[in-house]
Each structure stands twice: as C-alpha cells, then as structure tokens.
C-alpha positions in Angstrom: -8.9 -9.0 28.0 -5.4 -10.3 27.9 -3.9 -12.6 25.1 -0.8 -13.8 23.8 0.3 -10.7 21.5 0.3 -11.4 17.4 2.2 -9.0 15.0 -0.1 -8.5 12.3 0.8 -7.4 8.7 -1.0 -4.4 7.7 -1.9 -6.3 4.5 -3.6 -8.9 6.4 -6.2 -6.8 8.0 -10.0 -7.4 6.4 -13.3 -5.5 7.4 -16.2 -7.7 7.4 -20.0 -6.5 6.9 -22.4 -9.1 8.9 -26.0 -8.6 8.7 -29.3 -10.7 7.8 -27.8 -13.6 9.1 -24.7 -14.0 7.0 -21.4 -12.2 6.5 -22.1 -10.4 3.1 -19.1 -8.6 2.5 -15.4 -8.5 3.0 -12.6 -5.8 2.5 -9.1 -5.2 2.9 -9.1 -3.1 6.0 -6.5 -0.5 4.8 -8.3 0.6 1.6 -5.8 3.2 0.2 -2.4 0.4 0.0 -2.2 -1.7 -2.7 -0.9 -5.1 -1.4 0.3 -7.6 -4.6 -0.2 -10.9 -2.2 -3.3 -10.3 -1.4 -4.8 -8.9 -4.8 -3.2 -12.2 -6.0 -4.4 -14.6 -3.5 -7.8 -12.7 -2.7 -9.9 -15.4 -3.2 -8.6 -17.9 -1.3 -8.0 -15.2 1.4 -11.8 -14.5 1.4 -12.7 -18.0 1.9 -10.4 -19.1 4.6 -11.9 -16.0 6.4 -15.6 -16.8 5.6 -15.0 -20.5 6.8 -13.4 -19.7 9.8 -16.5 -17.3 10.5 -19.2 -19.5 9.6 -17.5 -22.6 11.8 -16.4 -20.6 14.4 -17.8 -17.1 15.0 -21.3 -16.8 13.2 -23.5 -18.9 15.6 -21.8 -17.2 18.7 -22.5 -13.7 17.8 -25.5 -14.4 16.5 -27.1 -15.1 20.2 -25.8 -11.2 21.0 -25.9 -9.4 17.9 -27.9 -8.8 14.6 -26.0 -7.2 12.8 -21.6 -5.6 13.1 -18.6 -4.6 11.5 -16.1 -7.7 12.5 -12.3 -7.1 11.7 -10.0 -9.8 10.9 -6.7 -10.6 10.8 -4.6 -13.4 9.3 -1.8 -14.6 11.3 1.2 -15.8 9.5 4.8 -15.5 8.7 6.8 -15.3 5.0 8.2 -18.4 3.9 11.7 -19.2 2.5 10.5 -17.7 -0.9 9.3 -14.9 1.0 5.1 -14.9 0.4 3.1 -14.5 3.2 1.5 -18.0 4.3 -1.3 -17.8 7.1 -1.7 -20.3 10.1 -4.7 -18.9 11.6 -7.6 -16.3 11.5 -8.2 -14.4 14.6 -10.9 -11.4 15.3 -9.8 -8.3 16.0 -12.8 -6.9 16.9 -16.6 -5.6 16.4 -18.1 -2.3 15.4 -21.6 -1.0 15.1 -23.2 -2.1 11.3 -23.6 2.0 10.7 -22.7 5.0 8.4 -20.6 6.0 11.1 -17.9 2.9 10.8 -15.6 3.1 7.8 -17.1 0.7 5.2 -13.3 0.5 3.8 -13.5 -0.5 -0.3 -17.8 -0.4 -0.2 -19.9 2.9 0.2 -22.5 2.8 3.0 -24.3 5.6 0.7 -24.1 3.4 -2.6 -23.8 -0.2 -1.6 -26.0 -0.4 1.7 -28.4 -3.0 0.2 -25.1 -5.4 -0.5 -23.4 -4.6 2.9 -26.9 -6.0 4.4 -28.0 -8.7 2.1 -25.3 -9.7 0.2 -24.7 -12.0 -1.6 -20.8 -12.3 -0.3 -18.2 -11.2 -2.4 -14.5 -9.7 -0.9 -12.7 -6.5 -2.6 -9.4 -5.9 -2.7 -7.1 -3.3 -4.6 -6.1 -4.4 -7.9 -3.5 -1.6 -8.7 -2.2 0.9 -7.0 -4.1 4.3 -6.3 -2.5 7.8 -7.0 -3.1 11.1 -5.4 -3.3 8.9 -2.1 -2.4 12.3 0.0 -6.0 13.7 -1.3 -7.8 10.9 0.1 -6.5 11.2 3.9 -7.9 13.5 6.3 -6.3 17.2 7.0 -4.8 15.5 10.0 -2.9 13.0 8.1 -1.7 14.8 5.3 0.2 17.2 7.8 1.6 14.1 9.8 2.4 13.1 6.4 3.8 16.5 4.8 5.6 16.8 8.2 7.7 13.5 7.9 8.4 14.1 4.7 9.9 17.7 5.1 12.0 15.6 7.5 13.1 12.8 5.1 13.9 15.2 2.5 16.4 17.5 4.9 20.0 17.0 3.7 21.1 15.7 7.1 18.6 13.1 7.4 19.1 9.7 7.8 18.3 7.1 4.6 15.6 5.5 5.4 14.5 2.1 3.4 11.1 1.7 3.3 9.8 -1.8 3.1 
C-alpha cells in the first residue's frame, strides 16, 4: 500500500484492544515515556480516537475480524503556543488480540477480562517512570549503554535533546 507519508509524534501513538464487539481499551503506545500533553489532554485524546473508530473503522473490521490489536495515531502539528493540536486520526495498523502482542500500559496476564470486555477506559503515564533502562530488553540497553559511552566522550558533539 502506498499513501501520502505523515510524521507522527511518538507521543501520539495509542494501542487499542478491540474485542466483543467494541474497542475496550486504549494506551499510549510507547509505555515507558512520559508525555505532559497527553497525560494532560488524555481524555479528550481517548474520545476523539474512540469516535473516529466507532464512525469510521468499527463496522468495517467487523465483517473480517473478531477481535485485534489496532494502533493509532494522531496527526497534527504544534501551534503558535507550541501544544500539539490534532487534525486527524489515522490507523496505523492491526495485530493479532494475543499474549504475544505488547499490551503496552495493561497486562494480558492480569487485565485479560478488561482487554476483552471492557468497559473502555484509556491509560496514559501520569509521571515519569525511573530505572527506565531495567525495563528494556538486553538488546536495548546495549544500544542504549552504547550511545551513551559515545555522548559522554570528551570529543563528542553536544547534543540537545528535545
């Protein structure tokens, strides 16, 4: 498939849990970042996401698919006060409703009977998580440890981090 190309802000990437009919859950997709916008405007994130799927995605899937992992993503720019304001919710894409697919901020062992049966509710980070290194896999924290040796070496660059 071929469309017109989007840049999409990490912080407005959300993991949705569809099942029995009805989208019952709703996560921000990179669950170790705490993003202030969205823990601020969760809400109203969560319901411009569940509308557009309910008006425009529910009924269609439903024909293929009883139950899926949807991602989303909210397409938007910062305005001249520099928040983040949203123009449209597109899909990025399906996964199988299983153990298997990352169940970002819910548990698949703990919190199956919500992922399936709801009722909806959307989690977001509220504060920012320490020890963020333990929670990535051996893989990461060497890409991680590795990048850092090299930001920390006297003839490095400065870098800005946004």
């Amino acid at each position: 498939m071929v469309r017109k190309w989007y840049t999409i802000s990490p912080a407005m990437e959300f993991r949705g849990f569809y099942c029995n009919g009805q989208l019952n859950a709703l996560s921000q997709y990179n669950h170790l970042c705490y993003y202030p916008t969205v823990h601020l405007h969760a809400k109203a994130i969560g319901a411009a996401i569940k509308a557009f799927f309910d008006k425009n995605v529910k009924d269609v899937l439903a024909k293929k698919f009883t139950q899926y992992v949807i991602d989303f993503a909210l397409i938007g720019d910062k305005d001249d006060n520099g928040a983040f304001t949203f123009d449209r919710v597109m899909i990025i894409e399906l996964n199988p409703f299983l153990f298997s697919t990352d169940a970002a901020l819910y548990s698949w062992g703990k919190e199956r009977p919500l992922l399936e049966n709801g009722p909806f509710e959307m989690r977001v980070l509220e504060k920012e998580i320490t020890a963020v290194k333990t929670k990535l896999s051996v893989d990461w924290r060497d890409i991680l440890e590795q990048e850092t040796k090299k930001l920390l070496k006297p003839e490095a660059k400065k870098t800005t981090l946004h």
